[in-house]
TIMAR-47000 format. One record per residue (C-alpha): residue number from 1; residue in three letters; x, z, y. Coordinates in steps of 0.1 Angstrom, whole numbers, plus 5000, padded with zeros to 4 digits. Layout:
<nodes>
<node><nr>NUM</nr><rest>ala</rest><X>X</X><Z>Z</Z><Y>Y</Y></node>
...
</nodes>
This chain:
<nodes>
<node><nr>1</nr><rest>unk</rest><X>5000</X><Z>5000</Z><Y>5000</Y></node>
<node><nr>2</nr><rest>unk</rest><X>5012</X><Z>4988</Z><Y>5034</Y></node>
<node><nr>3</nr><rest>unk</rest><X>5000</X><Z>5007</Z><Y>5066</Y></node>
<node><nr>4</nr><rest>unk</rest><X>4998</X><Z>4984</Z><Y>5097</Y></node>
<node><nr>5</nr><rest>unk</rest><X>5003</X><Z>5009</Z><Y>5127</Y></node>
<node><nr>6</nr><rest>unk</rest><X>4986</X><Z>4995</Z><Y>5160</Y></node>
<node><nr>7</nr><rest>unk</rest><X>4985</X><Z>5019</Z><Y>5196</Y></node>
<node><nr>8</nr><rest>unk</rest><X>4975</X><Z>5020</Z><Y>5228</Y></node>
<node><nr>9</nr><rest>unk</rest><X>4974</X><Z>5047</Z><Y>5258</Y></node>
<node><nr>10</nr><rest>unk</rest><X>4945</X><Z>5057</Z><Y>5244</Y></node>
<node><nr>11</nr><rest>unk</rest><X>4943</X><Z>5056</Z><Y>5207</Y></node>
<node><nr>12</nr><rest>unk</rest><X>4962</X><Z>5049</Z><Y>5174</Y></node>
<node><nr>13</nr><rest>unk</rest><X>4945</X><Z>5027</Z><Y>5149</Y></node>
<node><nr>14</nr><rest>unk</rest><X>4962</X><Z>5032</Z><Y>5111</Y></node>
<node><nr>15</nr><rest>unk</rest><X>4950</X><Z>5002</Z><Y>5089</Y></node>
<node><nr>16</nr><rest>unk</rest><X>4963</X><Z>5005</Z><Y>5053</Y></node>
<node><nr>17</nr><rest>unk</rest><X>4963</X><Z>4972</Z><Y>5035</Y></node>
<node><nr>18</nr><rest>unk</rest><X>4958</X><Z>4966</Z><Y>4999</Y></node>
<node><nr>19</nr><rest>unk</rest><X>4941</X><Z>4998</Z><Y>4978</Y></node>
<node><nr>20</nr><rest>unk</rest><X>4943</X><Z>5033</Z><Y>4986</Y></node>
<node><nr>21</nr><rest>unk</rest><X>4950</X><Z>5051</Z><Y>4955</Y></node>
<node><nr>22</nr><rest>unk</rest><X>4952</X><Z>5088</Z><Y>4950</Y></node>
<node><nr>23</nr><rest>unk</rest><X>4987</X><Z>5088</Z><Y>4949</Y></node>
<node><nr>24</nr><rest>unk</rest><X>4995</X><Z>5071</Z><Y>4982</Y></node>
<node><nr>25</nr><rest>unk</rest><X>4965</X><Z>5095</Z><Y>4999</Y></node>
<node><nr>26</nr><rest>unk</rest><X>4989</X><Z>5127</Z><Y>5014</Y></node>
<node><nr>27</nr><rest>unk</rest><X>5015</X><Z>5099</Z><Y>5026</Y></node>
<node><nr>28</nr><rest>unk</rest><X>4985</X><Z>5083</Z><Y>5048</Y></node>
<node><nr>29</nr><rest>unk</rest><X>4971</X><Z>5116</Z><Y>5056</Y></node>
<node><nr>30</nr><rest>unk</rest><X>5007</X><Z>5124</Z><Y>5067</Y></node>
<node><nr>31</nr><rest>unk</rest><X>5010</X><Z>5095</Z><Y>5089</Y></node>
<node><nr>32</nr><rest>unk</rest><X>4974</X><Z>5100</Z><Y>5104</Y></node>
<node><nr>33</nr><rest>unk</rest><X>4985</X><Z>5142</Z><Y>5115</Y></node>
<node><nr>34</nr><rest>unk</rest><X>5018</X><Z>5129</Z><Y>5128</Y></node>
<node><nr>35</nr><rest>unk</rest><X>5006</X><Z>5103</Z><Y>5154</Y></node>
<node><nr>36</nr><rest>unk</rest><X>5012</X><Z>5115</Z><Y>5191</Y></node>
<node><nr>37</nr><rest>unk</rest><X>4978</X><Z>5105</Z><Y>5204</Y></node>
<node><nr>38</nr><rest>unk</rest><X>4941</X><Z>5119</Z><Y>5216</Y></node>
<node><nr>39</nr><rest>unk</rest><X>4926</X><Z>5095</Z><Y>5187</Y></node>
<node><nr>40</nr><rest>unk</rest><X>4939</X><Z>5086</Z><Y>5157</Y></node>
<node><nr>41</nr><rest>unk</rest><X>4914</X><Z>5058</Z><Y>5141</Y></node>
<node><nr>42</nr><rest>unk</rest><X>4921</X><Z>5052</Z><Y>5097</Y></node>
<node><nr>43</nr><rest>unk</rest><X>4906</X><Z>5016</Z><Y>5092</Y></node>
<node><nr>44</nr><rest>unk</rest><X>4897</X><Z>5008</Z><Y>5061</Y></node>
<node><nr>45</nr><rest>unk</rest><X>4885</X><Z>4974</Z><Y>5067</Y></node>
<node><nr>46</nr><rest>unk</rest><X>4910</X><Z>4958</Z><Y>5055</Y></node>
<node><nr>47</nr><rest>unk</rest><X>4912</X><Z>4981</Z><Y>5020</Y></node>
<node><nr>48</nr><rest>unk</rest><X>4902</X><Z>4989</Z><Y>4988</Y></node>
<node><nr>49</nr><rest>unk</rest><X>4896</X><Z>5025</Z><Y>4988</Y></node>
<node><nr>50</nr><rest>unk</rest><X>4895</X><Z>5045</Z><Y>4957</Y></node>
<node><nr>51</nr><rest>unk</rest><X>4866</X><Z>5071</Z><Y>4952</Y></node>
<node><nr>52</nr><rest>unk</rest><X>4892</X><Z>5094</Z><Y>4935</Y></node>
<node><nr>53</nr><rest>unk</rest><X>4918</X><Z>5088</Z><Y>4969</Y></node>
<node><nr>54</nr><rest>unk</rest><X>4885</X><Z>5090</Z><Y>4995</Y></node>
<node><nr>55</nr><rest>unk</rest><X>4877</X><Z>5127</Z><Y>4975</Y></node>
<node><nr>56</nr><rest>unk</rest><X>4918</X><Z>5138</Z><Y>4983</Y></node>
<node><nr>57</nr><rest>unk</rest><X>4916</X><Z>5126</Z><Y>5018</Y></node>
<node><nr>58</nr><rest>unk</rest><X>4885</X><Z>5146</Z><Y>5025</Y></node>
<node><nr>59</nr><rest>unk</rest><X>4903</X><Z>5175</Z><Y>5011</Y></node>
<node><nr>60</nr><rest>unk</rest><X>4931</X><Z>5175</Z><Y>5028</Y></node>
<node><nr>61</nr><rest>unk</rest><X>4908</X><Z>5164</Z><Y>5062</Y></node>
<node><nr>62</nr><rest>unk</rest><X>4889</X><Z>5200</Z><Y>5053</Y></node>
<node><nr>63</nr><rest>unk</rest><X>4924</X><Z>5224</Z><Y>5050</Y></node>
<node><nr>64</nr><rest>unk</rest><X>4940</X><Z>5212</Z><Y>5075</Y></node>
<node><nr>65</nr><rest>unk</rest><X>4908</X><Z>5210</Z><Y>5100</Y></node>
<node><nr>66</nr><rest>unk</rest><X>4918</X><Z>5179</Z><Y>5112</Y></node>
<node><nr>67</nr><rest>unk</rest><X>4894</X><Z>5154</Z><Y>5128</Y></node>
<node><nr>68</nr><rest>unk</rest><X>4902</X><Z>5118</Z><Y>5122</Y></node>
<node><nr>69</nr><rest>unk</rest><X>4879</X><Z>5089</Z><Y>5134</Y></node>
<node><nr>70</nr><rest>unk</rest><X>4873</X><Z>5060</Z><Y>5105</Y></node>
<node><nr>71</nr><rest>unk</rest><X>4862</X><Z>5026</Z><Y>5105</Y></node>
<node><nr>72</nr><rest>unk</rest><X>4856</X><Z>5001</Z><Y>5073</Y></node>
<node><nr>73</nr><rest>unk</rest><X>4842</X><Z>5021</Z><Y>5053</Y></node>
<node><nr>74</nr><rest>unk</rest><X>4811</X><Z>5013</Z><Y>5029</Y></node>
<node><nr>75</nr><rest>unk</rest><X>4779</X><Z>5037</Z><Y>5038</Y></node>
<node><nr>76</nr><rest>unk</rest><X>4783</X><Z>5055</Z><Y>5000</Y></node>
<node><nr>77</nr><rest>unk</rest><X>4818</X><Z>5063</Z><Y>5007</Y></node>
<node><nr>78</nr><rest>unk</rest><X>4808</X><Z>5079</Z><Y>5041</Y></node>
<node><nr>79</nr><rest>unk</rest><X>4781</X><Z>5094</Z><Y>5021</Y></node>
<node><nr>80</nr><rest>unk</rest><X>4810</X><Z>5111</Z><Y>4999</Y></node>
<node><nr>81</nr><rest>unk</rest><X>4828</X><Z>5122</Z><Y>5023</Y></node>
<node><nr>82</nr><rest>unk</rest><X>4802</X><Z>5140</Z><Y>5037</Y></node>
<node><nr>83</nr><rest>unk</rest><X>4790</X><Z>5155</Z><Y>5005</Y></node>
<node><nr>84</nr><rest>unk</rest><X>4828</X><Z>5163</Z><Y>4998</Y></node>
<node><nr>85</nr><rest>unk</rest><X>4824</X><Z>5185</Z><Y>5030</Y></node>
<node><nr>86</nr><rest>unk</rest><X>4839</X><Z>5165</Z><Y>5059</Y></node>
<node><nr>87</nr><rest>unk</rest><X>4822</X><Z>5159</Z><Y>5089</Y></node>
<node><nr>88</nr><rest>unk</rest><X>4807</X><Z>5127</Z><Y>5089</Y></node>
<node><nr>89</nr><rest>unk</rest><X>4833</X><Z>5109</Z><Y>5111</Y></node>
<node><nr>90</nr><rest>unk</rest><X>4829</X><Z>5089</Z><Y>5142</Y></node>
<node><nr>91</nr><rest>unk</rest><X>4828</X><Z>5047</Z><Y>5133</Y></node>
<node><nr>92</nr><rest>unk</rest><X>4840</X><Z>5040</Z><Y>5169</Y></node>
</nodes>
């Protein structure tokens, strides 16, 4: 999995490319905590997202009480996240 790094003054869009597997999911949550900015936007338009990866993310979302905006994802994924216990996150 690539991730395609894109910023501006006022936000940091992270777009991985290819399939998000649960092994590559602390390395993108990593990069998403690390970003110097007032938004940091994962967009998932671009890739296929693994429900088993999507579960870690929230996880790690939840103990580190981090909010995170994403775009691209399918309305049942967003519904898993949500039932996983993340807030439902912003799509803009």
């Amino acid at each position: 999995m690539r991730i395609e790094r894109i910023a501006n003054d006022s936000e940091c869009l992270l777009r991985p490319r290819g399939e998000l597997r649960l092994e590559a999911t602390r390395e993108l949550f990593e990069r998403a905590t690390q970003e110097d900015s007032d938004r940091v936007v994962l967009d998932f338009s671009a890739c296929e997202v693994e429900d088993r990866a999507l579960s870690a993310l929230a996880e790690l979302l939840n103990e580190a009480h981090v909010r995170l905006f994403v775009r691209g994802l399918r309305d049942r994924q967003l519904r898993l996240l949500e039932y996983l216990g993340a807030e439902r996150p912003s799509a803009h």
